[in-house]
N, C-alpha and C positions, 0 to 999 in steps of 0.2 A: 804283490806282497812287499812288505818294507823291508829294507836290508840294510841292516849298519855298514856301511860302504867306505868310509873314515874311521877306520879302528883306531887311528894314533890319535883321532882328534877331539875323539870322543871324551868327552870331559868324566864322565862316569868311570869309565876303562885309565883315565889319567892318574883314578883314584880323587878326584872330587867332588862325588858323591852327588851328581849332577840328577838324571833320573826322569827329567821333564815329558821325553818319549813316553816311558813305563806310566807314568802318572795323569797323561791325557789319554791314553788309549783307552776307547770305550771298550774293550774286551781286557782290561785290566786282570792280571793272574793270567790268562792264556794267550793274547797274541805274542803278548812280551811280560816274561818276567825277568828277575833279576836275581842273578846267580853269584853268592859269594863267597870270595876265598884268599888268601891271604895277599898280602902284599910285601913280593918277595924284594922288591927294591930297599921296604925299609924291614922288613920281619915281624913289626907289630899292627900294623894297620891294615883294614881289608879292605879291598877294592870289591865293587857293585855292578858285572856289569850285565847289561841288556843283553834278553836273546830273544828274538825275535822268532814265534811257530806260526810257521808256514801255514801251515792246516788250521788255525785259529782268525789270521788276519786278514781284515777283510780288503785292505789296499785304500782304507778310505782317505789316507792321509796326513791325519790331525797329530802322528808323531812328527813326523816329518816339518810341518808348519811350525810346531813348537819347539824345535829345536835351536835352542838359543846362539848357535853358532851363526856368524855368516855365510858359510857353505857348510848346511844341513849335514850332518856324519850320518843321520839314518836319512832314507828314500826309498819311496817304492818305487817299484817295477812291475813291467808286468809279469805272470806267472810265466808264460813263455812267449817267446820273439814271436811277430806274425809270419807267417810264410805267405810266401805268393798265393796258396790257391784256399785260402782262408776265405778268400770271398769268391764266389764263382756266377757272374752273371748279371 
């Protein structure tokens, strides 16, 4: 599942209205929507940012690829770590 991992770097959560994640995702409105609310730095402006449901996303990627940073703020993961007896034989 993808997980905003760079919250300070995240150009949306900076307040610039960036969105690229939310706007390639093929499950658009439910893996990730965008949530907003004011921006208390300056008091009149609102910040947009990503939130990523777990139970919607499928892990395919394509936020992550288009994230115009050079070290991606969203990434997936996997749902859980492997453990040892994950495979048996």
């Amino acid at each position: 599942t993808a997980v905003i991992t760079e919250r300070e770097e995240c150009l949306s959560i900076k307040g610039l209205r960036c969105e690229v994640c939310y706007r390639t995702c093929p499950v658009i409105d439910k893996a990730i929507t965008v949530e907003n609310y004011l921006n208390v730095k300056t008091g009149r402006h609102t910040i947009f940012e990503p939130v990523v449901h777990k139970k919607d996303c499928t892990g395919c990627g394509i936020c992550e690829k288009a994230c115009v940073l050079d070290s991606p703020a969203i990434v997936v993961q996997p749902l859980q770590p492997p453990t040892e007896s994950w495979y048996e034989g």
